[in-house]
SEDO-741451 format. One line per field, with one value per residue (C-alpha): residue number from 1; residue in three letters; x, y, z. Coordinates in pm, whole numbers, padded with zeros to 5 digits. Example, Ala and Ser with C-alpha at 12.3 -4.5 7.8 and 13.67 -1.06 7.14 Angstrom:
<rs>
resi <- (1, 2)
resn <- (ALA, SER)
east <- (01230, 01367)
north <- (-00450, -00106)
up <- (00780, 00714)
</rs>
This chain:
<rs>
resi <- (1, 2, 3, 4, 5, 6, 7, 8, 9, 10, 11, 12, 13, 14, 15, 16, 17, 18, 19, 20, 21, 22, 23, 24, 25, 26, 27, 28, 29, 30, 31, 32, 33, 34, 35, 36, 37, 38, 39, 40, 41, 42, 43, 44, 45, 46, 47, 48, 49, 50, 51, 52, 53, 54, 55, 56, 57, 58, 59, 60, 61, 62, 63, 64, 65, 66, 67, 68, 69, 70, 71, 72, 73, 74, 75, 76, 77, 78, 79, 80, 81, 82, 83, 84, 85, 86, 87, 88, 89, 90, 91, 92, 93, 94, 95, 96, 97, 98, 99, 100, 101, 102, 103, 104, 105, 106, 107, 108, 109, 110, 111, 112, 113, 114, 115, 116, 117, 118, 119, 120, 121, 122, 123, 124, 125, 126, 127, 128, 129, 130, 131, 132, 133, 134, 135, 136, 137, 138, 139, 140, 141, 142, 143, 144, 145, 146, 147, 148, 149, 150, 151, 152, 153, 154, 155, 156, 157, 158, 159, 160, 161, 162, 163, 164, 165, 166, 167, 168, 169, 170, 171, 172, 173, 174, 175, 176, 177, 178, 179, 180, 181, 182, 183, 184, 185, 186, 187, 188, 189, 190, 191, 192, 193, 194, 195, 196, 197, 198, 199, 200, 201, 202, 203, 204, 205, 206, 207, 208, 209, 210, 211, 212, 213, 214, 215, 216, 217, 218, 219, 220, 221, 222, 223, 224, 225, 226, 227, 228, 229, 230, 231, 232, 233, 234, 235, 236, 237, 238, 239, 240, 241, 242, 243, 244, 245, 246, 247, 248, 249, 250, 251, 252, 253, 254, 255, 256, 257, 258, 259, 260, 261, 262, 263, 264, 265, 266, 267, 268, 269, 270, 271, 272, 273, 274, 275, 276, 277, 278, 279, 280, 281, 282, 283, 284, 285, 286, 287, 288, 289, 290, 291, 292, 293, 294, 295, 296, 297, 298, 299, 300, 301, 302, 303, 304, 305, 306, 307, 308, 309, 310, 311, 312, 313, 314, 315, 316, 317, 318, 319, 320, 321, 322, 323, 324, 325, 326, 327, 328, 329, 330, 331, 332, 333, 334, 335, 336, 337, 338, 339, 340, 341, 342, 343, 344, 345, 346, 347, 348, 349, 350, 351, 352, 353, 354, 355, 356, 357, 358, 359, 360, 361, 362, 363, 364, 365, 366, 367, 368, 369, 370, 371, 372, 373, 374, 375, 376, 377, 378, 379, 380, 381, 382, 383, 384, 385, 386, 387, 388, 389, 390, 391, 392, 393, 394, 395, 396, 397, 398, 399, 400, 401, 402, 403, 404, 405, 406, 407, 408, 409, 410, 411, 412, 413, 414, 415, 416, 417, 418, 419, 420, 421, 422, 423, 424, 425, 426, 427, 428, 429, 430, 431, 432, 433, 434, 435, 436, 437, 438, 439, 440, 441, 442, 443, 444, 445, 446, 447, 448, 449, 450, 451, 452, 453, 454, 455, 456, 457, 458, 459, 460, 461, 462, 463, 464, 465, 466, 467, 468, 469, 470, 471, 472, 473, 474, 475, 476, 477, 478, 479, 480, 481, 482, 483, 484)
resn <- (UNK, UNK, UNK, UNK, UNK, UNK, UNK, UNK, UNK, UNK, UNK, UNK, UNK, UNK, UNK, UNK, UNK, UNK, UNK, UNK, UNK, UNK, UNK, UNK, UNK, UNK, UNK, UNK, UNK, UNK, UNK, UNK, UNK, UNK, UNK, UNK, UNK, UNK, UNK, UNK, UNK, UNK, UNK, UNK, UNK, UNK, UNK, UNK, UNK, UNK, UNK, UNK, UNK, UNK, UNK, UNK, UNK, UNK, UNK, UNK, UNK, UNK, UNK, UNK, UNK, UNK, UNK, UNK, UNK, UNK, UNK, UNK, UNK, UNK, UNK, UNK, UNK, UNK, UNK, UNK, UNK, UNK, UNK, UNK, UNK, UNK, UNK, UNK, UNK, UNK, UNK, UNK, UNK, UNK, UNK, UNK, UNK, UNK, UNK, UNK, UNK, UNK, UNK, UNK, UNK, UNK, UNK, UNK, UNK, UNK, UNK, UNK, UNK, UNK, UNK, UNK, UNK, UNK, UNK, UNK, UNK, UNK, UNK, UNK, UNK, UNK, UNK, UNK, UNK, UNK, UNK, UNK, UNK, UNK, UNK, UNK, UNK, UNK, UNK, UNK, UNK, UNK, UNK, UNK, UNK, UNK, UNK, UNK, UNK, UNK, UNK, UNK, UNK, UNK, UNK, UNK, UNK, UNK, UNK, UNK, UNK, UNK, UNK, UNK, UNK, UNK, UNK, UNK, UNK, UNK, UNK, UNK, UNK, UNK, UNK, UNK, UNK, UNK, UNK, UNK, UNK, UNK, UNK, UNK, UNK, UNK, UNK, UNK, UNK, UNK, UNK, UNK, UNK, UNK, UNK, UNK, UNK, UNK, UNK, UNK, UNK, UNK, UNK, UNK, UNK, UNK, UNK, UNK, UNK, UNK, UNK, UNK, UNK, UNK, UNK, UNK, UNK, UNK, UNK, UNK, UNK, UNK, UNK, UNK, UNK, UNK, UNK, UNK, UNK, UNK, UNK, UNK, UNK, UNK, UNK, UNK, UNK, UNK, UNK, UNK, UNK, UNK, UNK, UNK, UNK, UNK, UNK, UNK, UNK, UNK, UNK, UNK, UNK, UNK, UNK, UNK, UNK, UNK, UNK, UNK, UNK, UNK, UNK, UNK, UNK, UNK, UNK, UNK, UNK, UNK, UNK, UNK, UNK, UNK, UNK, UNK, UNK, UNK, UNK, UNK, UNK, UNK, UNK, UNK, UNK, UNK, UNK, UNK, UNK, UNK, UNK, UNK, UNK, UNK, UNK, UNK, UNK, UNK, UNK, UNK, UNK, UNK, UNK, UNK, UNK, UNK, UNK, UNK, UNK, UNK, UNK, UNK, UNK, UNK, UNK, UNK, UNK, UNK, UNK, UNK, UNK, UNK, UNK, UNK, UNK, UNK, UNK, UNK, UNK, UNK, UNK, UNK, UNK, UNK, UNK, UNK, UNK, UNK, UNK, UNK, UNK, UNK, UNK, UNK, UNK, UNK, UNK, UNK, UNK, UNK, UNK, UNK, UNK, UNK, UNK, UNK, UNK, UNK, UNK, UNK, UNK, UNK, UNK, UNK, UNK, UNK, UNK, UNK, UNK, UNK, UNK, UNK, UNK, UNK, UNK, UNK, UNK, UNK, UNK, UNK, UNK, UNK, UNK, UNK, UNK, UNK, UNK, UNK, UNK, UNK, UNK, UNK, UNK, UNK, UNK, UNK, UNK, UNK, UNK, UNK, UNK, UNK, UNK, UNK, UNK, UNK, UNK, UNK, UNK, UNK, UNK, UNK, UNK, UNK, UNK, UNK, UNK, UNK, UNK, UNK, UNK, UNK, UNK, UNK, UNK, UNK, UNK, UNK, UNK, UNK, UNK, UNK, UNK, UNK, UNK, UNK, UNK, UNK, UNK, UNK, UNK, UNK, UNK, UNK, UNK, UNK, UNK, UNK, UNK, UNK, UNK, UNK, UNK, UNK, UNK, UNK, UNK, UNK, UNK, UNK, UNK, UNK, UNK, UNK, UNK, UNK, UNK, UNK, UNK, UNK, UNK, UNK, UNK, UNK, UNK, UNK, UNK, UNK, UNK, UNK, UNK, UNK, UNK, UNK)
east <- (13347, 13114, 13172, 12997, 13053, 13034, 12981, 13273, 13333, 13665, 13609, 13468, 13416, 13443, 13206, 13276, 13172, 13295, 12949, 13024, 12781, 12966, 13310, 13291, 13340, 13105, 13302, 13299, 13550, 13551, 13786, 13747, 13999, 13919, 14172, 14569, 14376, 14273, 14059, 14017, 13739, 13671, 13539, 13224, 12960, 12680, 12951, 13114, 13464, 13794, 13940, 14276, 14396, 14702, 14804, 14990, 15156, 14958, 14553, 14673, 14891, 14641, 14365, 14651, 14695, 14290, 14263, 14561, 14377, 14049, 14198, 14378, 13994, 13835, 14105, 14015, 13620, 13532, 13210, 13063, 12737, 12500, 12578, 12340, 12208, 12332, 12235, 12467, 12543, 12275, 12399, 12314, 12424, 12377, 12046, 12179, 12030, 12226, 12008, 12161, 12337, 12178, 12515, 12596, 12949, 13126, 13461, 13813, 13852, 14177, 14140, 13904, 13920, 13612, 13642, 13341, 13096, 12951, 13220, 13206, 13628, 13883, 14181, 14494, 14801, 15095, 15225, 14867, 14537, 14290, 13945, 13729, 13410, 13104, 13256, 13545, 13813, 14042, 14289, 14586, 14677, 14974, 14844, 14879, 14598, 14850, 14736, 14948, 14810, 14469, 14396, 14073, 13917, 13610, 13295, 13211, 13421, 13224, 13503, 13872, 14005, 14377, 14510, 14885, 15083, 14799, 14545, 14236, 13928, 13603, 13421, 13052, 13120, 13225, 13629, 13832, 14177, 14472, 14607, 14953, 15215, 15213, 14977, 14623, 14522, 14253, 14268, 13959, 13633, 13297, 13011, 12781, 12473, 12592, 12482, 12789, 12780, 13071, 13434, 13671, 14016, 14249, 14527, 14453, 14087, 13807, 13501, 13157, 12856, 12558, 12254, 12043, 12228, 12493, 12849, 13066, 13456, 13649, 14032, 14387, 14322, 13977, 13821, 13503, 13570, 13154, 12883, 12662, 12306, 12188, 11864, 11839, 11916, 12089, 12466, 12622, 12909, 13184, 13494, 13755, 14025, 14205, 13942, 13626, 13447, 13188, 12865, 12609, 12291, 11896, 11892, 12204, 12551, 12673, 13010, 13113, 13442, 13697, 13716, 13419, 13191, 13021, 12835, 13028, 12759, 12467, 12387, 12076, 12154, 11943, 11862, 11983, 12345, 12437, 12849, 13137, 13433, 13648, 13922, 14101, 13868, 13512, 13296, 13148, 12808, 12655, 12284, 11945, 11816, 12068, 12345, 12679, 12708, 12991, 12998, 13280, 13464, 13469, 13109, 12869, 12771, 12686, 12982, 12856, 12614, 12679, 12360, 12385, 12056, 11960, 12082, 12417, 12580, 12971, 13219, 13549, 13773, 14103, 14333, 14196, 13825, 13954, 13745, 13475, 13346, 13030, 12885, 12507, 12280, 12207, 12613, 12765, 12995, 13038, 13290, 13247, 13453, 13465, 13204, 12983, 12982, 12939, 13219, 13122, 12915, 13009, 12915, 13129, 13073, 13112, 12767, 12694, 13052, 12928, 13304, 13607, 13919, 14135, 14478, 14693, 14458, 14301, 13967, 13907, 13569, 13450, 13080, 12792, 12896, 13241, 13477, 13764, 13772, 14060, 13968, 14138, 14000, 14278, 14103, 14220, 14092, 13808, 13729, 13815, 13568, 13292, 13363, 13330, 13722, 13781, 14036, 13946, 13969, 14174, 14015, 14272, 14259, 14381, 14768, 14653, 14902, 14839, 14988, 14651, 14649, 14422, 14393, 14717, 14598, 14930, 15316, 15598, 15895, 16242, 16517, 16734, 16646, 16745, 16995, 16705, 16383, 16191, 16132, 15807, 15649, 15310, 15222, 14896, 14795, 14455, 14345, 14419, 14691, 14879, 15192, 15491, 15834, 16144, 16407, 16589, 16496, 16110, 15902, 15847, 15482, 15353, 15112, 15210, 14857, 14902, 14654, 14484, 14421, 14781, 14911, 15023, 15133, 15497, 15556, 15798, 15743, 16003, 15835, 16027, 15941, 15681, 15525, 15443, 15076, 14939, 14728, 15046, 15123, 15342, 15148, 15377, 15511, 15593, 15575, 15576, 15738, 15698, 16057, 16154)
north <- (07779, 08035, 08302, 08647, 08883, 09247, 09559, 09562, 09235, 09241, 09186, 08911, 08836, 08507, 08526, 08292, 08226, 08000, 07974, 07720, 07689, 07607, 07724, 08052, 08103, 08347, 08507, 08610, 08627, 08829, 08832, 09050, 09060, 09416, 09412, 09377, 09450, 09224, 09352, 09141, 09203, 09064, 09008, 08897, 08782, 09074, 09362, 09580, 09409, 09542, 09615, 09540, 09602, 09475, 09550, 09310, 09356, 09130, 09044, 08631, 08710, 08885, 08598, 08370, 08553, 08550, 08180, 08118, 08343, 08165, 07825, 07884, 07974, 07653, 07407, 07616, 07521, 07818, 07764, 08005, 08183, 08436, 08766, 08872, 08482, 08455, 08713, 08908, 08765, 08939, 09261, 09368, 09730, 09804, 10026, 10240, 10542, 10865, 11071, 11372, 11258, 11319, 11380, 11653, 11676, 11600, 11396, 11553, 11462, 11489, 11517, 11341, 11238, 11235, 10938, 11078, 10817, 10574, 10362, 10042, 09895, 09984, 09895, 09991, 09869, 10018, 10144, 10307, 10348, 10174, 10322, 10135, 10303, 10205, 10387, 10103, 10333, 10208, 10493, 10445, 10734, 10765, 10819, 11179, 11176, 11254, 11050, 10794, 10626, 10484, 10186, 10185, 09864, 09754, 09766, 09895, 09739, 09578, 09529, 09554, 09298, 09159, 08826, 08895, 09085, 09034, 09291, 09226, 09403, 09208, 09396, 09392, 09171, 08877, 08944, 08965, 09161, 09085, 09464, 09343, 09426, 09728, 09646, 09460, 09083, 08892, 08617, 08459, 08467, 08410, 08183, 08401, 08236, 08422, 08762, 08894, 09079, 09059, 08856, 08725, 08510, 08334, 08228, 08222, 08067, 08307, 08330, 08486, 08574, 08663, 08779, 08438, 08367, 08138, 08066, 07988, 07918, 07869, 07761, 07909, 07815, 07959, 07611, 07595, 07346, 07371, 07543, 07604, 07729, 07911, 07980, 08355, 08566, 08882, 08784, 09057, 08926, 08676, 08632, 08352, 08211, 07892, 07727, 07829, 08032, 08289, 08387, 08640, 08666, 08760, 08520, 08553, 08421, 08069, 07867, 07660, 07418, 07550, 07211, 07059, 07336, 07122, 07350, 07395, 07641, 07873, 08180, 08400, 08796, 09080, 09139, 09064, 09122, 09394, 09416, 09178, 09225, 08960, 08898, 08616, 08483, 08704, 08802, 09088, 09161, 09470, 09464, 09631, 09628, 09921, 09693, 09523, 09138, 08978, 08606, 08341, 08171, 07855, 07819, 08129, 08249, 08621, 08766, 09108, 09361, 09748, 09926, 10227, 10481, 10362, 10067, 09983, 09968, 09916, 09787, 09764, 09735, 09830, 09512, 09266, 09425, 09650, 09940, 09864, 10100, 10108, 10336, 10393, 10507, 10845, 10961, 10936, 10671, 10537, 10405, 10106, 10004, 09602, 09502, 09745, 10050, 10359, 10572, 10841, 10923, 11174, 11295, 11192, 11508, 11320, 11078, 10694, 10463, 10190, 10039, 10152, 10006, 10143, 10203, 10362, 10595, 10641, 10491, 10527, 10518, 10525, 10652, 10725, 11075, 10862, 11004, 10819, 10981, 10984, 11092, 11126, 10827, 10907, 10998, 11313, 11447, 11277, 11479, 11805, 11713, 11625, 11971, 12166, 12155, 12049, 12061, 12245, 11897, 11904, 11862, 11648, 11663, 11428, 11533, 11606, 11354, 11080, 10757, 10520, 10149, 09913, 09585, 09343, 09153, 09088, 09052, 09186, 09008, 08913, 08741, 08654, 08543, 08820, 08701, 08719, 08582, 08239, 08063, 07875, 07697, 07637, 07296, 07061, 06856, 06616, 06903, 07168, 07431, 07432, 07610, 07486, 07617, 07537, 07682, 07518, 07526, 07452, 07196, 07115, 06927, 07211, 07482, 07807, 08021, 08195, 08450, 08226, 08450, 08472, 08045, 07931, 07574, 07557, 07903, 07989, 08283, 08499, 08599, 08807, 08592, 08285, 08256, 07903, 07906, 07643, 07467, 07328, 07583, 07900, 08253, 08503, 08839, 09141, 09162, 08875, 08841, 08570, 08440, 08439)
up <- (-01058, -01129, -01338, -01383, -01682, -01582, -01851, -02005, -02220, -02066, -01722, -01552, -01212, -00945, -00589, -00335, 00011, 00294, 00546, 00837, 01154, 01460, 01285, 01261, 00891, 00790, 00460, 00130, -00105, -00461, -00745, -01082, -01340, -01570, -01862, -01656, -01365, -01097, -00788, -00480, -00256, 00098, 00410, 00626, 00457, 00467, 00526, 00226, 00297, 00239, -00126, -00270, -00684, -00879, -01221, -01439, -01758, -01941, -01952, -01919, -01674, -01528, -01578, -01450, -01090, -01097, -01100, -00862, -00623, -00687, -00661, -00318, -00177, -00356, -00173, 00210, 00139, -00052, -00273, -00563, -00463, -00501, -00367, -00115, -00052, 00276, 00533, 00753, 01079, 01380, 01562, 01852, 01964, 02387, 02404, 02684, 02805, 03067, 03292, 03484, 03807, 04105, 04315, 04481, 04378, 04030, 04076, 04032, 03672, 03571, 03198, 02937, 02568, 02293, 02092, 01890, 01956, 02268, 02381, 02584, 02569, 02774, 02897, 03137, 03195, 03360, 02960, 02827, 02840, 02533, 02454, 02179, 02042, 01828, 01510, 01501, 01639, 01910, 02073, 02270, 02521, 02784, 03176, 03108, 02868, 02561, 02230, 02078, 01852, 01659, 01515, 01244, 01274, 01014, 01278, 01575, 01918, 02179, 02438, 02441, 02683, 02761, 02811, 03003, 02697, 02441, 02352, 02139, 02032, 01966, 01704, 01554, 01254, 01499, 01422, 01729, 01639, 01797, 01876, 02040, 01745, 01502, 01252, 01430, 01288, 01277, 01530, 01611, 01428, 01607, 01431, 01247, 01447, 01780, 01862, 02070, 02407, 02575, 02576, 02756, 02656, 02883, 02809, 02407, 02466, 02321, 02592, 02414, 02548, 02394, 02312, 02376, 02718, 02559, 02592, 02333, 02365, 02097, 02134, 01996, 01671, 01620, 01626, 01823, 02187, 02319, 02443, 02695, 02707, 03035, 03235, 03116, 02805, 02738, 02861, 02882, 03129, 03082, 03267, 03273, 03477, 03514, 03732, 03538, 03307, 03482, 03284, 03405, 03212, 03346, 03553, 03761, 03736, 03636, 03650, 03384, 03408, 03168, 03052, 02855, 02994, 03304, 03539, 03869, 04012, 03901, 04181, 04130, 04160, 04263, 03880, 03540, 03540, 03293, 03387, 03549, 03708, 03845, 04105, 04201, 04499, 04350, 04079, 04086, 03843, 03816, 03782, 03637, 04032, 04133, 04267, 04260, 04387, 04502, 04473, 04592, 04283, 04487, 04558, 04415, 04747, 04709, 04968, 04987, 04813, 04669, 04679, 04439, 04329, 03981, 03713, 03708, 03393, 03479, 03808, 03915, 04143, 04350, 04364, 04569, 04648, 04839, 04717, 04480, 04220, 03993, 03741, 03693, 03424, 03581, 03538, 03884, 04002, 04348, 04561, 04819, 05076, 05053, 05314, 05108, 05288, 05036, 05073, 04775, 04516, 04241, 03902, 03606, 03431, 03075, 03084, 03210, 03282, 03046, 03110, 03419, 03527, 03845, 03855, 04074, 04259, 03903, 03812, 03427, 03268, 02914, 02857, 02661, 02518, 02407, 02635, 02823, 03138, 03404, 03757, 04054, 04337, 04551, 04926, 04909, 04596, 04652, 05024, 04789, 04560, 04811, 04945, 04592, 04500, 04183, 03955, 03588, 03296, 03059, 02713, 02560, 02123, 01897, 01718, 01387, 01231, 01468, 01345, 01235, 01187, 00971, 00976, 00798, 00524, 00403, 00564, 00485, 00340, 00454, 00294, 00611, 00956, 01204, 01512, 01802, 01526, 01547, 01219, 01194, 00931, 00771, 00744, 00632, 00835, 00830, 00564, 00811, 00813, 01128, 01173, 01384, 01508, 01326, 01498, 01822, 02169, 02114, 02128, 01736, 01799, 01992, 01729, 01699, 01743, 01420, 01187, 00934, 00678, 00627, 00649, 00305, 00306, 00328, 00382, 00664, 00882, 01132, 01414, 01717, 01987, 02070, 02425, 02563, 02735, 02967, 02670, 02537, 02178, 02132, 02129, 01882, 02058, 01784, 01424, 01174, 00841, 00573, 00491, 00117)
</rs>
């Protein structure tokens, strides 16, 4: 173990880091015991990491907690280094550009909401809307564009995407948060040798693209399952389903079998694909040659084509295909009918849709200037707006005590197992910690997906519900408490 004195004769410090290609371990871990006072620091390798102090009421019991802490990281595969041997894991931040829109008309935007910097996730489910920016703030707003809630997360968020009750946030450092409960978790970790894009998870399996065209997918318990390597670069869309895995890059769009990752179909596109979309029959990919493809699921065949007036950076659609929007990099956003017919083209009024969604007669877009903006598709509004009539935005501001949420690094205790909670338990297993359910009425071999940085071998766990999921393990629903 390696040991480094600081200033004060009374301190001394241990560094650690756990580095694993293919993995995704990529950490560092730092403990300094100053006096009765011990100072953990942590986090990805390269990055300033997250801080946490304790005071004890002795320097050896002090010491004692030091090397506990220590010890627990040497048994996971922890090793002492050098600060600053290692180099921090490559980032790649979209290069995106907004040009006035050309359109004649702005849409009928309802209201819109500054994040305060370029944003790229969204979600929106029948509850809430979710808007991620590049500063590491995710928001959480009600359809009436009133603000519920923020959640701080370390780096910047690529994409916010949902897998049936399960939110999570894939951020710049490679973590992917799990955003479903009160406080967000860490729940998957990406290899430091990818470059992330984009992401996609189904049904607890973590999808990456990135930078050098590749695919990555890593299963429920953040252990890596394979890779793929396709004919272009720059991958900036991946979608998943049950039957396959769906990866546009440069060179067009390619099918992988969810499975083992053999290649079911590759279809070129009318440019490198810069977005995707999916429904259950179609992809859709948005492209740098002022279009949006539709290809079959089944066999790749490009269905139909949605010409638009400059690069497309974002698409959606109505359920089903029936209408088909994109947004370009000159700030207007279209509407298609499905055999590709334009219907409309509008100004957003708030920059380039670098993300959308549509709901209920609402499409929502994030954009460059980092607003979330809610506008009115419905045909009516839109025939107003065509014609001049729009309605005045509402500026929507942030409540100045808005409940904010960091990260859990830690759980909080109970002493007794409430009537409707699921015990599960840590376990090791082949040198691994898995964690399985205890109480009746589940299958006890099944794994419980579970955070990592919080398993302690033998520690039991109340949890308010477990899901089942196709792959054969339990997905947790609501909070979770370590049992004492």
């Amino acid at each position: 173990m390696s040991v480094t004195p600081s200033a004060s004769a009374a301190s001394e410090r241990t560094y650690l880091e756990l580095s694993q290609e293919g993995a995704g371990a990529h950490k560092f871990y730092e403990v300094t015991v100053d006096g009765t006072t011990v100072t953990v620091r942590y986090g990805r390798i390269g990055a300033a990491g997250q801080v946490q102090t304790s005071s004890f009421a002795t320097e050896d019991k002090a010491r004692a907690a030091a090397a506990k802490k220590v010890g627990e990281k040497v048994r996971k595969g922890y090793a002492p280094a050098v600060p600053g041997g290692r180099a921090a894991r490559p980032v790649t931040r979209r290069q995106v550009s907004s040009a006035p829109s050309t359109a004649r008309a702005v849409a009928p935007v309802l209201w819109r909401f500054r994040t305060g910097a370029a944003a790229f996730g969204i979600h929106v489910d029948e509850e809430r809307c979710w808007v991620g920016n590049q500063a590491g703030d995710v928001f959480t707003l009600g359809h009436g564009g009133e603000v519920l809630a923020r959640y701080k997360l370390p780096d910047g968020v690529k994409c916010l995407v949902a897998d049936d009750f399960w939110i999570y946030a894939g951020c710049d450092d490679g973590t992917v948060y799990d955003l479903s409960s009160k406080l967000p978790f860490a729940a998957y970790e990406v290899t430091p040798s990818v470059d992330i894009f984009w992401l996609d998870i189904h049904e607890g399996v973590l999808n990456v693209a990135d930078r050098d065209g590749g695919l990555t997918v890593i299963d429920h318990e953040d252990e890596h399952q394979w890779s793929r390597r396709s004919d272009g670069t720059y991958a900036w869309m991946v979608r998943r389903d049950a039957h396959a895995v769906y990866h546009g890059h440069s060179a067009g769009v390619t099918a992988y079998a969810p499975d083992g990752g053999g290649r079911l179909w590759h279809s070129p596109t009318d440019g490198p694909v810069l977005f995707g979309w999916q429904e259950d029959r179609s992809v859709y990919a948005g492209t740098a040659r002022r279009s949006v493809q539709r290809l079959s699921k089944a066999t790749g065949r490009v269905e139909a084509t949605y010409r638009c007036d400059a690069v497309v950076y974002s698409c959606a659609t109505a359920p089903g295909g029936r209408y088909v929007f994109a947004g370009d990099n000159s700030s207007s956003v279209y509407c298609f009918d499905a055999d590709g017919t334009r219907l409309w083209k509008l100004g957003t009024g708030s920059g380039s849709a670098l993300s959308m969604q549509y709901l209920d007669d609402r499409l929502y877009m994030v954009t460059t200037d980092g607003s979330l903006v809610c506008v009115d598709a419905s045909d009516t509004a839109v025939a107003a707006a065509r014609s001049g009539t729009v309605p005045v935005p509402r500026d929507i501001k942030s409540a100045a005590a808005l409940p904010t949420y960091t990260p859990a690094t830690t759980v909080a205790t109970v002493d007794a197992v409430p009537a409707s909670g699921v015990v599960v338990e840590c376990v090791q297993e082949g040198g691994r910690l898995r964690v399985h359910v205890v109480s009746e009425g589940y299958e006890p071999a099944w794994n419980v997906q579970f955070p990592r940085h919080i398993r302690r071998a033998g520690a039991r766990y109340v949890v308010d519900a477990l899901a089942p999921a196709s792959g054969g393990f339990y997905r947790v629903r609501g909070e979770i408490r370590q049992l004492v």
